[in-house]
C-alpha positions in Angstrom: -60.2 -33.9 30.7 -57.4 -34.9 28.2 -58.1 -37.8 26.2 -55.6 -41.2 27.0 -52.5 -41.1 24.7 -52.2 -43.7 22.0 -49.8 -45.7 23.7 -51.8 -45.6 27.0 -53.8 -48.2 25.5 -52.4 -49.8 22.7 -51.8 -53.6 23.4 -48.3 -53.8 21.1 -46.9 -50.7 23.8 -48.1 -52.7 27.1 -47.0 -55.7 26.6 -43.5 -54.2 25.3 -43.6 -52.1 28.6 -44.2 -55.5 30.6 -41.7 -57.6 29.2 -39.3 -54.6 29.7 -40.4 -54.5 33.7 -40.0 -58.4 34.0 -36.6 -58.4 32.5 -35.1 -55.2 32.8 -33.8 -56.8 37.0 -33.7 -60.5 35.4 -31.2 -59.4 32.6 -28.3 -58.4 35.9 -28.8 -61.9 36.5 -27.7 -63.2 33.0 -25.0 -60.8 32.5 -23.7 -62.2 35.9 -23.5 -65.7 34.7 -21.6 -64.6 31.5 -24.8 -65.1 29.2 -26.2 -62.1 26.9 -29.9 -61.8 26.7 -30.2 -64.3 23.4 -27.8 -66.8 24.9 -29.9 -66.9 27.6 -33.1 -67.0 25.7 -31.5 -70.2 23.7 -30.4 -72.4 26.9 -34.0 -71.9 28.6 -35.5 -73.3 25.6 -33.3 -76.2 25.2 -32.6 -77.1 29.1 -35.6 -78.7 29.4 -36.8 -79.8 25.4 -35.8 -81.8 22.8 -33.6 -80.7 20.1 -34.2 -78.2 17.8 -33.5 -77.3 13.8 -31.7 -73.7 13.9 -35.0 -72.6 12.3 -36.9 -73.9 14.7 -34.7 -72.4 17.3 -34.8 -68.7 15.7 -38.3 -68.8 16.1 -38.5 -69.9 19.8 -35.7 -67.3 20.8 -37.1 -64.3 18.8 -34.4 -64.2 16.3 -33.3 -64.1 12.7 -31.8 -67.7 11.8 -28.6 -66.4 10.2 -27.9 -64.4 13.9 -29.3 -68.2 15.7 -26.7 -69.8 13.4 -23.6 -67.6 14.4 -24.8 -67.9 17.8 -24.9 -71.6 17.9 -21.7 -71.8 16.6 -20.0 -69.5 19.1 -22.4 -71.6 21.9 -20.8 -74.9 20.2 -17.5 -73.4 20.8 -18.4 -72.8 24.4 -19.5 -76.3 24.8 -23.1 -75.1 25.8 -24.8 -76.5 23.3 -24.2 -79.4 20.9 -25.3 -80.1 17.2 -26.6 -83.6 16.3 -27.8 -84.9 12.7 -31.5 -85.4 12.7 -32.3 -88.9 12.5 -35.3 -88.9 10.4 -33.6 -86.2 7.9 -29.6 -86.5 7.4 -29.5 -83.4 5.5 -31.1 -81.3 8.8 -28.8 -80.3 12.1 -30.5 -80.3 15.5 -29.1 -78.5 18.5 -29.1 -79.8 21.7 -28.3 -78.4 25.3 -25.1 -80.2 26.8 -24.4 -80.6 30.0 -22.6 -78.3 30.8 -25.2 -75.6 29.3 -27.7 -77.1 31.6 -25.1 -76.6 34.8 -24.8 -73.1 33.3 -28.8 -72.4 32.5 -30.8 -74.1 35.5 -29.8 -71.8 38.5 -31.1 -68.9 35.9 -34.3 -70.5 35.2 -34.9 -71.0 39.1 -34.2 -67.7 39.6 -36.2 -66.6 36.6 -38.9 -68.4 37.8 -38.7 -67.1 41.3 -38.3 -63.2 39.8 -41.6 -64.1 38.0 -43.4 -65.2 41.0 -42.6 -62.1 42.7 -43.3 -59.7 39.9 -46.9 -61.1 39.8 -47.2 -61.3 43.2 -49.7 -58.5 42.6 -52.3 -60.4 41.1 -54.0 -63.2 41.9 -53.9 -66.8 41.3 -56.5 -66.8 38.9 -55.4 -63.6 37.1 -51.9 -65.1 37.0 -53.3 -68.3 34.8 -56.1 -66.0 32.8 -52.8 -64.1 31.9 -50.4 -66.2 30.8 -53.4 -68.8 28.6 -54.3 -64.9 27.2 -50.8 -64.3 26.1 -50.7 -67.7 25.0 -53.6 -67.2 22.8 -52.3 -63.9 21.5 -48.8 -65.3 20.9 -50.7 -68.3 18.6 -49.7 -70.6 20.8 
């Protein structure tokens, strides 16, 4: 019997391969409410947090500050997101979801949420939580 390829097994590939089976259907959903992938990414984590610093940002939405930074502008332009001196540091810029991002984001995010339900309808409730406080843990969360 041939030994398991490499990539059969290895953690980096099958998470990769999950992410890409969650959001390969999501993503027709974005692109259908005018949002690429990052956009989207952004508005999720802002709808429902406090404002962020562009770094902070970058790092939530898997991305390089100076592409967060040109994207935030462009999202400022679009009146989706809003930038706000920090109060405890005048030198540092926060961003903020306006309202009219959130109109934009929330039907997403309860479709997102409902396309996550069904794509782990296969495992059980207690699989579901052990999976996501695993990736948590993994992530250095």
């Amino acid at each position: 019997m041939a030994e398991p390829r490499f990539i059969d097994d290895y953690l980096g590939y099958l998470l990769g391969q999950a992410n890409h089976a969650l959001y390969k259907e999501f993503d027709a959903h974005v692109r259908a409410a005018g949002l690429s992938s990052i956009e989207w990414r952004v508005l999720a984590t802002l709808h429902d947090g406090e404002p962020l610093t562009v770094s902070q940002l970058a790092h939530e939405v898997l991305s390089k500050q100076p592409t967060v930074t040109k994207l935030v502008q462009r999202m400022t332009d679009q009146g989706w997101v809003a930038l706000l001196a920090d109060p405890s540091d005048q030198r540092r810029t926060l961003v903020t979801v306006t309202a009219a991002g959130r109109r934009l984001v929330k039907p997403l995010v309860t479709r997102a949420r409902a396309h996550e339900t069904a794509k782990l309808n296969a495992l059980g409730a207690s699989e579901k939580v052990a999976l996501k406080k695993l990736l948590t843990k993994i992530a250095g969360r």
